[in-house]
MIVOMAR-365170 format. One line per 2 residues: number of its first residue (from 1); their letters; for each residue x, y, z of N, C-alpha, C, O. Coordinates in Angstrom, 1 decimal. Atoms other than C-alpha are relative to their C-alpha. Example, Ala and Ser with C-alpha at 12.3 -4.5 7.8 and 13.67 -1.06 7.14 Angstrom:
// residues 2
1	AS	0.9/-1.2/0.0/12.3/-4.5/7.8/0.9/1.2/0.0/1.9/1.2/0.7 | -0.9/-1.1/0.0/13.7/-1.1/7.1/-0.8/1.1/0.8/-0.3/2.2/0.9 $
This chain:
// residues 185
1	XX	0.3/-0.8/-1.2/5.0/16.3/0.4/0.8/1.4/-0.2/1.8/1.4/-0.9 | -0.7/-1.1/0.2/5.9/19.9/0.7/1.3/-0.4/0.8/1.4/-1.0/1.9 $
3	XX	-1.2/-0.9/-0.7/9.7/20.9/1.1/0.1/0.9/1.3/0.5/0.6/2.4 | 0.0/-0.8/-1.0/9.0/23.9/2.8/-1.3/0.8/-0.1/-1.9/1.0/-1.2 $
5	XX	1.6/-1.2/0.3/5.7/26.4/3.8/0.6/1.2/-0.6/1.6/1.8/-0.4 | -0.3/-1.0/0.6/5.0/28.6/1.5/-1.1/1.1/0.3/-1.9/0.9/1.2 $
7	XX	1.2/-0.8/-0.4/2.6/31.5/1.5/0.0/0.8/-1.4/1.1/0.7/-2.0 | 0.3/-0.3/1.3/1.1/33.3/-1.9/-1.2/0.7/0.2/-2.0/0.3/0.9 $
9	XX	1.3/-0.9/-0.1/-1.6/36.2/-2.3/-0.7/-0.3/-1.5/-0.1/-1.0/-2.3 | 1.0/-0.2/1.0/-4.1/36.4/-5.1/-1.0/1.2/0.3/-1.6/1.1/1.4 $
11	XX	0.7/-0.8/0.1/-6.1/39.4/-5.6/-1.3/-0.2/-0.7/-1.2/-0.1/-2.0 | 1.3/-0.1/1.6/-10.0/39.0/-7.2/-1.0/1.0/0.7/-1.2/1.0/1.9 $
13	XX	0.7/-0.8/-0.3/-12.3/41.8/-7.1/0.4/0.3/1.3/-0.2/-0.3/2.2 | -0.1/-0.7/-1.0/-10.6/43.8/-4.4/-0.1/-1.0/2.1/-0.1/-0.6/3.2 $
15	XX	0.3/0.5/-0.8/-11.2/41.0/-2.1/1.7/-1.3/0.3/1.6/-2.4/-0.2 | -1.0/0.5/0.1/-7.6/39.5/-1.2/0.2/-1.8/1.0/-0.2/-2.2/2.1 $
17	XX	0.0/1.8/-0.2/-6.8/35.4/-1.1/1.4/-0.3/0.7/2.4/-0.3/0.0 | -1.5/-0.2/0.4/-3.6/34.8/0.8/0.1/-1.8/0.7/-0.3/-2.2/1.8 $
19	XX	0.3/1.3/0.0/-2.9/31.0/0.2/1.4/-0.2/1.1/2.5/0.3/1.0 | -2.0/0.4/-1.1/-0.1/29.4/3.4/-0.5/-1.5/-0.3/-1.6/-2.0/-0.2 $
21	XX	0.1/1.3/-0.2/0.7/25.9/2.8/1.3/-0.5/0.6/2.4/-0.1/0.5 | -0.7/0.4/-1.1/2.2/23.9/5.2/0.4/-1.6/-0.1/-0.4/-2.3/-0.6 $
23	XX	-0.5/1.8/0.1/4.0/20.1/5.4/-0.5/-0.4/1.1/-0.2/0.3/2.0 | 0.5/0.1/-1.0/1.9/18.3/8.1/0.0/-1.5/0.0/-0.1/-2.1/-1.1 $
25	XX	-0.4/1.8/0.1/2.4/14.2/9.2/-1.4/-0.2/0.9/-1.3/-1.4/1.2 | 0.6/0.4/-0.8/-0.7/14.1/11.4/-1.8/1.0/-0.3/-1.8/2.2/-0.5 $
27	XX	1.4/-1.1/0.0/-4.8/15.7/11.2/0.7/0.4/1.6/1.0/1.6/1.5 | -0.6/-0.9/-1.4/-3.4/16.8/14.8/0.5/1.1/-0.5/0.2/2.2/-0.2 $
29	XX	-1.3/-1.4/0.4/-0.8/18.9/13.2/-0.2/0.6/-1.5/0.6/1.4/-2.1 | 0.5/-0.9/0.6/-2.8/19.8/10.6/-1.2/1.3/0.6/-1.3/2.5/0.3 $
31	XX	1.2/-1.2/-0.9/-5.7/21.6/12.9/1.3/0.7/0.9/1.4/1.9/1.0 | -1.3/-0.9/-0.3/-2.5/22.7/14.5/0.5/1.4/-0.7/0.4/2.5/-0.2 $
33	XX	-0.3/-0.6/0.7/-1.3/24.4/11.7/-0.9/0.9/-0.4/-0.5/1.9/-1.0 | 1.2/-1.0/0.2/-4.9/26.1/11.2/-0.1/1.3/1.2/-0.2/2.5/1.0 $
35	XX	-0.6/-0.4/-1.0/-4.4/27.0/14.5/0.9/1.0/0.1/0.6/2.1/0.5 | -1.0/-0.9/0.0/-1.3/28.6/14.1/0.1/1.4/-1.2/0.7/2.5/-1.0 $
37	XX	0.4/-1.2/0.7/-2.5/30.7/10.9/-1.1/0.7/0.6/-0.8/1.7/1.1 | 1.1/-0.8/-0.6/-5.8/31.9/12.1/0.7/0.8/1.1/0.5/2.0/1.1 $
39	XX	-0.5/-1.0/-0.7/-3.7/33.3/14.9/1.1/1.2/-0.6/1.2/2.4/-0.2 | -1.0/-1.1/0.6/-0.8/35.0/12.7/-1.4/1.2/-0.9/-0.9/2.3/-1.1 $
41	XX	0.9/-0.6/0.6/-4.3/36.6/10.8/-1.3/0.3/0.6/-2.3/0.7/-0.2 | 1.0/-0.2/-0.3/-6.7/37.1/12.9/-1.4/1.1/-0.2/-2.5/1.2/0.2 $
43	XX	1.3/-0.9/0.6/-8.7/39.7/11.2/-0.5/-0.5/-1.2/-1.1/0.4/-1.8 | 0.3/0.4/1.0/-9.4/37.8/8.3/-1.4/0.0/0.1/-1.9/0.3/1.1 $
45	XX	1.0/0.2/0.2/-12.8/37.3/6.9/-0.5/-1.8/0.3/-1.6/-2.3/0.7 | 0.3/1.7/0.4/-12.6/33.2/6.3/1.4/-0.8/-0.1/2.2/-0.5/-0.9 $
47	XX	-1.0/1.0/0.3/-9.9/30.5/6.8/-0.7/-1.0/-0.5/-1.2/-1.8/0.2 | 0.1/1.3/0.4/-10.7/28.0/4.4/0.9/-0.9/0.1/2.1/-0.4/0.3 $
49	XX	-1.6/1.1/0.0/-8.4/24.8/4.4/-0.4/-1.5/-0.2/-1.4/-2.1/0.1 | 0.6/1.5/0.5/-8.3/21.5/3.2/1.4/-0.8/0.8/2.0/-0.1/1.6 $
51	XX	-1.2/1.1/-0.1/-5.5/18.6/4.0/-0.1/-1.1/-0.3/-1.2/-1.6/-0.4 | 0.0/1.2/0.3/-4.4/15.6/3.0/1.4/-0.7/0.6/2.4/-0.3/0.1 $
53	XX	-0.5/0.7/-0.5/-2.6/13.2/5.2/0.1/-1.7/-0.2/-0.9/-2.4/-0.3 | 0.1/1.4/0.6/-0.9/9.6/4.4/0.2/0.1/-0.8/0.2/1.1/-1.4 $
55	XX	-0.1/0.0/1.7/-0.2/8.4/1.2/-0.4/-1.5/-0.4/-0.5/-2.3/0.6 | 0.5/0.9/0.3/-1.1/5.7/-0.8/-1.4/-0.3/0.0/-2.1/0.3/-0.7 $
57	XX	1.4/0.4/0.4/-4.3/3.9/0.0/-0.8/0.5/1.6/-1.9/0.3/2.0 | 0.4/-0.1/-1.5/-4.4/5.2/3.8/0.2/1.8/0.2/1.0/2.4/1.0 $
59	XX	-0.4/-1.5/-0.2/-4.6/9.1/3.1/-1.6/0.6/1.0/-2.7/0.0/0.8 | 0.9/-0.2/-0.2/-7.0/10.9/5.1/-0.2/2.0/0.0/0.5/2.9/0.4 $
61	XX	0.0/-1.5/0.6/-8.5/14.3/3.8/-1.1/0.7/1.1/-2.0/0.2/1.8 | 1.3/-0.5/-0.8/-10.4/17.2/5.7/0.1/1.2/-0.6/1.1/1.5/-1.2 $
63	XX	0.1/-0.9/0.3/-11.8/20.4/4.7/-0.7/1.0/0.7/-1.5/0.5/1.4 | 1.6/-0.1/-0.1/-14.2/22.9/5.5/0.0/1.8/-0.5/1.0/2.5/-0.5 $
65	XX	0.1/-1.2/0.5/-15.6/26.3/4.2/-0.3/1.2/0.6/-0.8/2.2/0.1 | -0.1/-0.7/-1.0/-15.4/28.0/7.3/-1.1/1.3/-0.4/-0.7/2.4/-0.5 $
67	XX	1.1/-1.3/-0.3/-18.7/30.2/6.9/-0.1/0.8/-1.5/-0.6/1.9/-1.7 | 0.5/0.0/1.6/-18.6/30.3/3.1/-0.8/0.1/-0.2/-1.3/0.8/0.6 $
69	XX	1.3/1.1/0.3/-21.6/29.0/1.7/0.7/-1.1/-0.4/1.8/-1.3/-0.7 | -0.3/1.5/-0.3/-21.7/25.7/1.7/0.4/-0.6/-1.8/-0.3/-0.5/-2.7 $
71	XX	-0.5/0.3/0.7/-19.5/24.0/-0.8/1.2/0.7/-0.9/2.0/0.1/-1.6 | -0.4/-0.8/0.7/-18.1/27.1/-2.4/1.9/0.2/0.3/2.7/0.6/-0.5 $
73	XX	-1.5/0.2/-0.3/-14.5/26.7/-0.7/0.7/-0.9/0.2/1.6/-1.1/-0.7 | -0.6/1.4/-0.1/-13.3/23.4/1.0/-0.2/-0.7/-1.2/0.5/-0.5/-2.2 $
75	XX	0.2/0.6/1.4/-14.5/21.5/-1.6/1.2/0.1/-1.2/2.0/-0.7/-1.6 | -0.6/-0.3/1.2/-13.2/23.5/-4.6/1.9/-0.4/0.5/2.8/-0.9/-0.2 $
77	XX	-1.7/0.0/-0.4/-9.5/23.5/-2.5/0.2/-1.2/0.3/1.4/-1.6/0.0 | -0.7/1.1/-0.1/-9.6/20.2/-1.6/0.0/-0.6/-1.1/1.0/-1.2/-1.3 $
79	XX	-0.2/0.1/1.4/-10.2/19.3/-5.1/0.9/0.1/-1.0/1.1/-0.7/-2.0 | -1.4/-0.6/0.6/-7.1/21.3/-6.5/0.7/-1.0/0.9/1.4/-1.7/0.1 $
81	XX	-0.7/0.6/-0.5/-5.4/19.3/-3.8/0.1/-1.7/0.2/0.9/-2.4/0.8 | -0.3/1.3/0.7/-6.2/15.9/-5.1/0.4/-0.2/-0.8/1.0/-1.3/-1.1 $
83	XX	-0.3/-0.2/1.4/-5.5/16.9/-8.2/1.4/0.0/0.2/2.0/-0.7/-0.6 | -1.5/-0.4/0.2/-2.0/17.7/-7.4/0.8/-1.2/0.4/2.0/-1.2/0.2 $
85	XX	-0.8/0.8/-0.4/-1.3/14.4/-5.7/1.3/-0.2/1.0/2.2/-1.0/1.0 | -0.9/-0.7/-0.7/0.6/16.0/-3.2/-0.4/-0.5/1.6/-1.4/0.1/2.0 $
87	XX	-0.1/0.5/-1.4/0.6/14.2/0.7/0.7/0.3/1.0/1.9/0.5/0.9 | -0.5/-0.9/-1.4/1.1/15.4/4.0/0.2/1.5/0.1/1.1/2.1/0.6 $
89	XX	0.0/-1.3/0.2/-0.1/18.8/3.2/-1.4/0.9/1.0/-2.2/0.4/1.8 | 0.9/-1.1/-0.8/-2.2/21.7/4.8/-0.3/1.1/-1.3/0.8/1.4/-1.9 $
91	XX	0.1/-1.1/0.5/-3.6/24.3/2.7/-1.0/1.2/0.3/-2.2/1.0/0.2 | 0.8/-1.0/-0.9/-5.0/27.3/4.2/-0.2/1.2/-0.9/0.6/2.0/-0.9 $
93	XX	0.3/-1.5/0.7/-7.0/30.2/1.8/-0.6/0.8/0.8/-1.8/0.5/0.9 | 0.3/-0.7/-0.4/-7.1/33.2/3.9/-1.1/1.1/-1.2/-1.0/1.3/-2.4 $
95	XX	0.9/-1.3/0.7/-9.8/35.9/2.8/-0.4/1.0/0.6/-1.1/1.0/1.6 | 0.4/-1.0/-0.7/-9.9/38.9/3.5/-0.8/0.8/-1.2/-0.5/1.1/-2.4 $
97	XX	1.0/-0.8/1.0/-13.5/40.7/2.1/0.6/1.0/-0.6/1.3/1.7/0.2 | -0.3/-1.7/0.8/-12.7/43.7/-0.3/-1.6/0.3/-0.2/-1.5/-0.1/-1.3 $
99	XX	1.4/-0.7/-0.4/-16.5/44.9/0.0/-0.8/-0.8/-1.6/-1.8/-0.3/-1.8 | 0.7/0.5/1.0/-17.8/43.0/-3.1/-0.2/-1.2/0.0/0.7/-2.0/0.4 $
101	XX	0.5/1.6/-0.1/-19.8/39.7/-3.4/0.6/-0.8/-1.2/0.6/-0.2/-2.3 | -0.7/0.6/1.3/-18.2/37.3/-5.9/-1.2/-0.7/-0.3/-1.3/-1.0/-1.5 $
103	XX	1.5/1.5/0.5/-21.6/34.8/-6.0/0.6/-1.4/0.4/1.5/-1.3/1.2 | -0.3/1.1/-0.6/-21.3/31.0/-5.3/1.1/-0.4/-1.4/2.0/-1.2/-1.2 $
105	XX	-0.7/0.2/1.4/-19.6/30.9/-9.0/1.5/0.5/0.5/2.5/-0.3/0.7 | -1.3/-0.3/-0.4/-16.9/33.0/-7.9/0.5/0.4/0.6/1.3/1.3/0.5 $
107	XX	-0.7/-0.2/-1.0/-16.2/32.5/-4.9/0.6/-1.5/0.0/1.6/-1.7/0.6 | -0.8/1.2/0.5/-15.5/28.6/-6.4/1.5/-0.3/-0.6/2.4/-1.0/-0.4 $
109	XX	-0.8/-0.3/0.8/-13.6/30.0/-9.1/1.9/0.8/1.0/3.1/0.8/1.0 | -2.0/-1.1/-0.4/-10.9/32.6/-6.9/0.5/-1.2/1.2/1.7/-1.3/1.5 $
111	XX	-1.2/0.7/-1.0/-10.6/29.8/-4.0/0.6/-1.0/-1.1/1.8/-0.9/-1.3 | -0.9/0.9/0.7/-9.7/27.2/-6.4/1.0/0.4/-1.0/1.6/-0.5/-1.6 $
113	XX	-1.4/-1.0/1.1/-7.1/29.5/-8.7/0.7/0.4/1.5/1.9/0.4/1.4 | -1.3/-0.7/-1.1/-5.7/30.8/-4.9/0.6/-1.3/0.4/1.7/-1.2/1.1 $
115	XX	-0.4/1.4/0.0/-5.1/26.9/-4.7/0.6/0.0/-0.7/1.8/0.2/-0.4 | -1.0/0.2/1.2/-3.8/26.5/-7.8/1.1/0.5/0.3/1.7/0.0/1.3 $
117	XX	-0.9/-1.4/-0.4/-1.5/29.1/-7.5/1.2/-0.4/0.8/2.3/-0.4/0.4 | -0.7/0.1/-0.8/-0.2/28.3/-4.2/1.0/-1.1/-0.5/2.2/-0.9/-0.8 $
119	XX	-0.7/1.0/0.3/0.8/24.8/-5.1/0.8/-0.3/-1.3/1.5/-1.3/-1.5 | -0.9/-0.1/1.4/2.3/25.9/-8.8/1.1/0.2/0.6/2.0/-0.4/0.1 $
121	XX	-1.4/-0.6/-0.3/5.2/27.6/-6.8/0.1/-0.9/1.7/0.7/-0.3/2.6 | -0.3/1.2/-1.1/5.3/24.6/-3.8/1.6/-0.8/-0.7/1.8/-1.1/-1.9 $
123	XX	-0.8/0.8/0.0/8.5/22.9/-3.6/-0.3/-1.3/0.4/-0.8/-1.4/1.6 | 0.6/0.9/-0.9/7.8/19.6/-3.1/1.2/-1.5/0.1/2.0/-1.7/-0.9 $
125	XX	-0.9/1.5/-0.1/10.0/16.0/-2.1/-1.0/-1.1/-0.1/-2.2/-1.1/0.2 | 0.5/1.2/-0.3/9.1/12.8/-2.3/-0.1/-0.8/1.0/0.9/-0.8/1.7 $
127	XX	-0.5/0.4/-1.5/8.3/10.6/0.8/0.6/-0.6/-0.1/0.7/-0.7/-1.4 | -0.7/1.1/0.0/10.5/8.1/1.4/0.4/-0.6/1.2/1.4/-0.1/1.7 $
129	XX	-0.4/1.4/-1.0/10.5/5.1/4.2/1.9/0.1/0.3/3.0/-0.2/-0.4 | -1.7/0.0/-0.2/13.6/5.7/6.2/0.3/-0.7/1.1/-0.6/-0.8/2.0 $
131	XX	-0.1/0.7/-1.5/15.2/3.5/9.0/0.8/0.2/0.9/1.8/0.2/0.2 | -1.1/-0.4/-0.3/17.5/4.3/11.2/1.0/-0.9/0.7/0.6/-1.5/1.7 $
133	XX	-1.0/1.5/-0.4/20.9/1.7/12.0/0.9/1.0/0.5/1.1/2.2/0.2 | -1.2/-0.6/-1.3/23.7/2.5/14.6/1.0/-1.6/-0.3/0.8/-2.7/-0.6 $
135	XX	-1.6/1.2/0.5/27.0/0.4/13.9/1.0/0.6/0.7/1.0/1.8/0.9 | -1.3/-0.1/-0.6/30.4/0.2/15.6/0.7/-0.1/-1.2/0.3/-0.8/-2.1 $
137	XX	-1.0/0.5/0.7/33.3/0.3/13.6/1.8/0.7/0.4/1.7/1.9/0.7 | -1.0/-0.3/-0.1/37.2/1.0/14.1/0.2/1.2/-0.7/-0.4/1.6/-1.8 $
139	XX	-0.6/-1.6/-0.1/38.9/4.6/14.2/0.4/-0.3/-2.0/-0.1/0.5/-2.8 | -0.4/0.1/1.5/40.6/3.1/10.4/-1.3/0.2/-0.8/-1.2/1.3/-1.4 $
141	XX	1.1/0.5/0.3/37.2/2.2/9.0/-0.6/1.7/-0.2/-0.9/2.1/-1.4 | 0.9/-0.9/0.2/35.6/5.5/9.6/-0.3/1.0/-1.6/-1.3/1.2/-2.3 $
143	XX	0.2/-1.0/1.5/36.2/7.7/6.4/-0.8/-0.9/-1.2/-1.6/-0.3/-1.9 | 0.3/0.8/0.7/35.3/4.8/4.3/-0.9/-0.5/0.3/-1.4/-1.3/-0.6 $
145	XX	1.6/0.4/0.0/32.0/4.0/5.9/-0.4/1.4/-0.3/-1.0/1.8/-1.2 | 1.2/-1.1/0.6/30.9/7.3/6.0/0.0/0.7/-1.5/-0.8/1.6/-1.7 $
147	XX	0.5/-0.2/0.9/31.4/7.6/2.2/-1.5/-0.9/-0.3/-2.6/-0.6/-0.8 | 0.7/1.4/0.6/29.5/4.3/1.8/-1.2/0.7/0.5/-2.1/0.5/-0.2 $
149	XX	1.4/-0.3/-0.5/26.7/6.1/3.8/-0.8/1.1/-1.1/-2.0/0.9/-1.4 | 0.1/-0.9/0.9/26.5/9.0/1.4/-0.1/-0.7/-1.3/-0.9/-0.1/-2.1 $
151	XX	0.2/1.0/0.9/26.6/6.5/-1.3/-1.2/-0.7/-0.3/-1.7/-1.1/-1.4 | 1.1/1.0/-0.3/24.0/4.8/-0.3/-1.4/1.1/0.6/-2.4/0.7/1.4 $
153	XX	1.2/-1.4/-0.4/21.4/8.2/0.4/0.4/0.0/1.3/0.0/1.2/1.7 | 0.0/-0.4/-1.2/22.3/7.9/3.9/0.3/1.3/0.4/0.9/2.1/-0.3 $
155	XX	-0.5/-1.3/-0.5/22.7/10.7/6.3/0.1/-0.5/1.6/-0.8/-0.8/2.4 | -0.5/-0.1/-1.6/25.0/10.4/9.8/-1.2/0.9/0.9/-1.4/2.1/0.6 $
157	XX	0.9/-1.1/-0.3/22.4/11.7/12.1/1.0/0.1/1.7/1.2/1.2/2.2 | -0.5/-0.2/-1.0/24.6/10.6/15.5/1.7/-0.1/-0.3/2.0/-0.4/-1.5 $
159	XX	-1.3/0.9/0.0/28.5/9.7/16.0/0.7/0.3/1.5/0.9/1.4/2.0 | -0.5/0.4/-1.3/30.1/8.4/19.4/1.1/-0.4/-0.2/1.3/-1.4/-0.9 $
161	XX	-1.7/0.3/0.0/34.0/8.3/19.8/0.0/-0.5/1.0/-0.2/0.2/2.1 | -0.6/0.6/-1.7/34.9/5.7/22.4/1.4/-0.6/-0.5/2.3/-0.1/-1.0 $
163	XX	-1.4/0.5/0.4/37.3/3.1/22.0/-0.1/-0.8/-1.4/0.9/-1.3/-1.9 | -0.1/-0.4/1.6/35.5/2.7/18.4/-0.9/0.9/-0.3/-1.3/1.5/0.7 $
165	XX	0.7/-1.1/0.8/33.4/4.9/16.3/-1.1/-0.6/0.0/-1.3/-1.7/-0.7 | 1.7/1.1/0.4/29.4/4.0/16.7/-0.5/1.8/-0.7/-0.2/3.0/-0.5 $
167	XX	0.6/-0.8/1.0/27.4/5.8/14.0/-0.9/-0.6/0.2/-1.1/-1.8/0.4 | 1.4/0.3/0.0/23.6/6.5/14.1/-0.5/0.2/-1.7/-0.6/1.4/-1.7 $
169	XX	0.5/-0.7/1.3/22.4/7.0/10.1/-1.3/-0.6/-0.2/-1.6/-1.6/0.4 | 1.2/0.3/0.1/19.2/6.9/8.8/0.4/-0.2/-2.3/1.2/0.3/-3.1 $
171	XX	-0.3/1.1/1.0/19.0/4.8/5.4/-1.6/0.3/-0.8/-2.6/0.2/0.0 | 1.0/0.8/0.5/16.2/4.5/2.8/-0.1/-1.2/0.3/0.8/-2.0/0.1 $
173	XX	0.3/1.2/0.2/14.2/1.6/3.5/0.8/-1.1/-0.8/1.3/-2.2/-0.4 | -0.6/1.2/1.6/15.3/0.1/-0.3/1.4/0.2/0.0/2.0/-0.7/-0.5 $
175	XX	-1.4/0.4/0.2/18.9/0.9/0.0/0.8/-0.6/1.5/1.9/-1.1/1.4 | -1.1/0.9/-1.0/19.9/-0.4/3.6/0.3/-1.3/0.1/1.4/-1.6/0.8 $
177	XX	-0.8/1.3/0.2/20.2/-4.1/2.9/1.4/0.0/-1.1/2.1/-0.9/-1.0 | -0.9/-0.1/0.4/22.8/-2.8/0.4/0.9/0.3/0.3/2.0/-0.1/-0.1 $
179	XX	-1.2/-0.4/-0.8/24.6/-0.9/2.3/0.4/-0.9/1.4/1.6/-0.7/1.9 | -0.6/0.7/-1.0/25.0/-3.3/5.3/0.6/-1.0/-0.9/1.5/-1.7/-0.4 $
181	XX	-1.2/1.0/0.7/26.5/-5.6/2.5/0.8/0.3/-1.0/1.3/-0.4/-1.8 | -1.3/-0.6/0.3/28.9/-3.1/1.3/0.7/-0.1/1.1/1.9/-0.4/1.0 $
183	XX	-0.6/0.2/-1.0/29.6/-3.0/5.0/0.7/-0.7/0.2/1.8/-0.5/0.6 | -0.6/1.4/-0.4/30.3/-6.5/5.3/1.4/-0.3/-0.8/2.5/-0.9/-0.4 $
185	X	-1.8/0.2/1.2/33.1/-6.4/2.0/0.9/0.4/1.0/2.1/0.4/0.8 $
């Protein structure tokens, strides 16, 4: 999944591509995010955009060639964006006309290179299944769980000083049975 949105231009025949991609958990908040570009651009000629949401065997993709001809954009971009194996994404090719017709050839060719493109310079993470556990422990105790949390990928997201120390962290999936039996030592 993307890191962070990025945004990327491409120039073909005077006619400029400017690719925004976006990290998205939901087709909600991917039409969202279409949403939210079409408004920062509103003079554009064409928002094409593809997405792919989910991962594994439960991804679900959408595209469309927003007044393209038909097939010449979504398609080629959601294509680049299987290719890349990349989940919980948005990718949005703005076009703005430069006065020349590319053909159905290459208007295939420049959205799928402003695809490319975008996603060569994407930072991207891996997902990863996280849980999140809250524990008590004594004022002594503290320094030495929260290495164990950092140890263990965790990350403190809350902490409550009463009359002991309750911590909220959130845990990979695969490492919190380890860490609650480092706990236990």
């Amino acid at each position: 999944m993307p890191r962070e949105s990025l945004r990327h231009t491409l120039t073909v025949v005077n006619s400029r591509f400017v690719t925004s991609i976006r990290h998205v958990n939901s087709v909600k908040a991917a039409r969202d995010g279409l949403a939210a570009i079409r408004a920062e651009m509103p003079d554009a000629s064409h928002h094409v955009y593809a997405f792919r949401v989910g991962h594994g065997k439960s991804v679900t993709d959408g595209m469309s060639d927003d007044g393209e001809p038909s097939g010449t954009a979504g398609p080629p971009v959601l294509a680049v964006l299987r290719g890349s194996d990349i989940g919980d994404i948005l990718v949005v090719v703005t076009r703005y006309f430069g006065g020349t017709k590319l053909g159905t050839g290459g208007l295939v060719r420049a959205y799928s290179e402003a695809a490319r493109q975008g996603l060569s310079r994407l930072k991207t993470e891996h997902k990863i299944d996280r849980q999140m556990l809250g524990f008590e422990i004594s004022y002594a105790l503290f320094e030495q769980v929260r290495q164990l949390v950092t140890r263990f990928d965790g990350e403190i997201r809350d902490t409550e000083f009463g009359a002991r120390v309750t911590i909220f962290a959130r845990f990979p999936v695969a490492t919190s049975p380890a860490f609650a039996r480092a706990c236990a030592n």
